[in-house]
N, C-alpha and C positions, 0 to 999 in steps of 0.2 A: 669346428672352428679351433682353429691354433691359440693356444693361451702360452703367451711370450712368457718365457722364464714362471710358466707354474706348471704345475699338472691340479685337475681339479681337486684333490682333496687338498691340496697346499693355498689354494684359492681359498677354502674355504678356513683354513688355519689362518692365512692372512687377514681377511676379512673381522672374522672373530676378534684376535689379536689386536686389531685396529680399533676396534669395538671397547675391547676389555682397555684399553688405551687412553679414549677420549672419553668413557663412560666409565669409570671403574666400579661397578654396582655391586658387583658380586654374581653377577646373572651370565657371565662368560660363554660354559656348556649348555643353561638352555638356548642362547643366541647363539651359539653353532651347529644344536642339531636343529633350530629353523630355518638356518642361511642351507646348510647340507640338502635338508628334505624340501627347497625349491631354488634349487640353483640352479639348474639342467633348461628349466624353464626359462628362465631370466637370460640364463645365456645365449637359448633361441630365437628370444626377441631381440638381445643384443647383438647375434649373430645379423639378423633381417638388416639392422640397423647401420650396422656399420659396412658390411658390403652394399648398402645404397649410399652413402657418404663419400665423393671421391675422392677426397682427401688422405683416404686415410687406406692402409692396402686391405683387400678383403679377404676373410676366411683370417683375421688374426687379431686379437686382443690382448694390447698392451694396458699394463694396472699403469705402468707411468705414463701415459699418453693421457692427462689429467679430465680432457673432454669424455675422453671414450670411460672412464675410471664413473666420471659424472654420473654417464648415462646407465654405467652398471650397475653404480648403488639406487637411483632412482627405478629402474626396473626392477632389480630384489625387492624392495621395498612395497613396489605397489604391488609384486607378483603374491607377496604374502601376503598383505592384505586382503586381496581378493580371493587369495584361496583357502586360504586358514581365520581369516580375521583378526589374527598376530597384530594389537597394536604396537602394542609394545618393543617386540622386534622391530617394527615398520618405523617405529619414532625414533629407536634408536639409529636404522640405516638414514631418515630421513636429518637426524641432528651430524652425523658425521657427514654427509655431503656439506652441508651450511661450515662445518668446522675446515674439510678439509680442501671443500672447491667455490666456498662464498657464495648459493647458492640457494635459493629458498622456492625449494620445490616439493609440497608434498604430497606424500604417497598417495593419497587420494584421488588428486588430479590427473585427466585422463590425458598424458600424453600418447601423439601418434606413433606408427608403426616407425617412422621413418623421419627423423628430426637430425640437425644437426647443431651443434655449439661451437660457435669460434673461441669464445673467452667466457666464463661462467662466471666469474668474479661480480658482484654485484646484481644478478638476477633476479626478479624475483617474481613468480608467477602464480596469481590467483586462479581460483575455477572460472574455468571458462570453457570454453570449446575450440580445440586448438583442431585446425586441420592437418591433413599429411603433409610431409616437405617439407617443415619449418625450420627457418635460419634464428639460430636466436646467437644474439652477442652482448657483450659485457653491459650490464649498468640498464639492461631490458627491465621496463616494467608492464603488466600487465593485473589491473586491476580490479574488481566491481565494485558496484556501489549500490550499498543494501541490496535489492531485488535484483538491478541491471548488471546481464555480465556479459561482457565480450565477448563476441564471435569473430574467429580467425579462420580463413578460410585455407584452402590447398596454396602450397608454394608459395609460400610470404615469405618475404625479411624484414627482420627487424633488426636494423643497424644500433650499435651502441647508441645507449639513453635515449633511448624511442620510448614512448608510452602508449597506453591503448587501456583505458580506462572508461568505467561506465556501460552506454548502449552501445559503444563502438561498435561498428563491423569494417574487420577490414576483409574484400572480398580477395575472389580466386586471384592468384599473380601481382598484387601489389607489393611494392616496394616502402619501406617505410625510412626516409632518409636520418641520417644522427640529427638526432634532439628532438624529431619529430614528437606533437602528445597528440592524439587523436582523442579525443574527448565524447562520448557523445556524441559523434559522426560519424562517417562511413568512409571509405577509403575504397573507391571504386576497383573493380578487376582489372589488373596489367595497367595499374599506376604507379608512377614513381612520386611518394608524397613527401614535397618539402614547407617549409614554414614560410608563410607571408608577414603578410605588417598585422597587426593589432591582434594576434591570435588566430588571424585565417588559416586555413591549409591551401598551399599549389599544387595542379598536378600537372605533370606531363609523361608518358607515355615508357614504360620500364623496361631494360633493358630484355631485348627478345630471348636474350642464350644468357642474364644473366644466371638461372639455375644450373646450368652445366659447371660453374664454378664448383659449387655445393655437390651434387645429386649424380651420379649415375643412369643410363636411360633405361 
């Protein structure tokens, strides 16, 4: 993968830098020989990622393209985690995403292979179980509550200020319209879910190609 205006060890001097930046701790060089000793990785899953996203051209990763930027500190972050068990590094890529793309996602949480982000701004996603092809846009929440946690299945959207909180499930191909909160409910496969009177949900039937917007085949 082509990395726009860096080569990788300048990648990793940035990252750092941005680190030492919004975190001034003192901890600078160990946080860059952990970005270093799993970057390769990160950038393989960000690589998958973004040549499935059509939006965006494939086989190249821009740092200012703010979405793509998102999804690459979110993947360093959970890549250390899981392989070295670096909280510490992982807290710190996970507090500069929040600083630099408004965005509360952490490392922990198992995002899919294949996700994409219109607008990060306002995000913010608990553990749950997110499936593959995920649309996420600004002001998304995603919640549990104590024990209950959401299940999201393949190929969802979730349009600005959507929520899905609690037992929710929303299944395969749904659509979740702005302002949508699904609570506690289900959100059937290949619906487009809008809001009724007193708290109901409506559904009618989701666009057949809308994923070709988002997703590559």
């Amino acid at each position: 993968m082509k990395l726009i205006d860096h080569t990788r060890s300048s990648l990793v001097d940035y990252t750092a830098a941005q680190c030492a930046n919004l975190i001034p701790d003192g901890r600078t060089e160990a946080f860059r020989d952990c970005v270093d000793a799993h970057l390769d990785e990160a950038l393989e899953r960000l690589h998958r990622c973004i040549n499935a996203c059509a939006p965006w051209r494939p086989d190249q990763f821009n740092y200012l393209q703010s979405s793509q930027y998102c999804i690459y500190l979110y993947y360093l972050a959970n890549t250390i985690w899981r392989r070295s068990g670096d909280t510490g590094a992982a807290t710190r890529l996970f507090l500069m995403n929040k600083a630099l793309n408004g965005i509360d996602l952490f490392y922990e949480i198992a995002m899919p292979e294949e996700f994409y982000i219109g607008h990060s701004v306002g995000i913010v996603l608990a553990k749950a179980t997110y499936g593959n092809r995920l649309v996420l846009y600004q002001n998304v929440n995603v919640g549990r509550h104590l024990s209950d946690i959401p299940v999201i299945g393949d190929r969802v959207v979730l349009y600005p200020n959507s929520s899905v909180v609690g037992r929710a499930v929303i299944e395969d191909g749904a659509v979740l319209s702005q302002g949508v909160r699904v609570i506690n409910r289900t959100a059937p496969a290949g619906s487009m879910v809008f809001a009724a009177e007193r708290g109901e949900l409506a559904f009618r039937p989701a666009p057949v190609d809308l994923l070709k917007e988002y997703f590559r085949d």
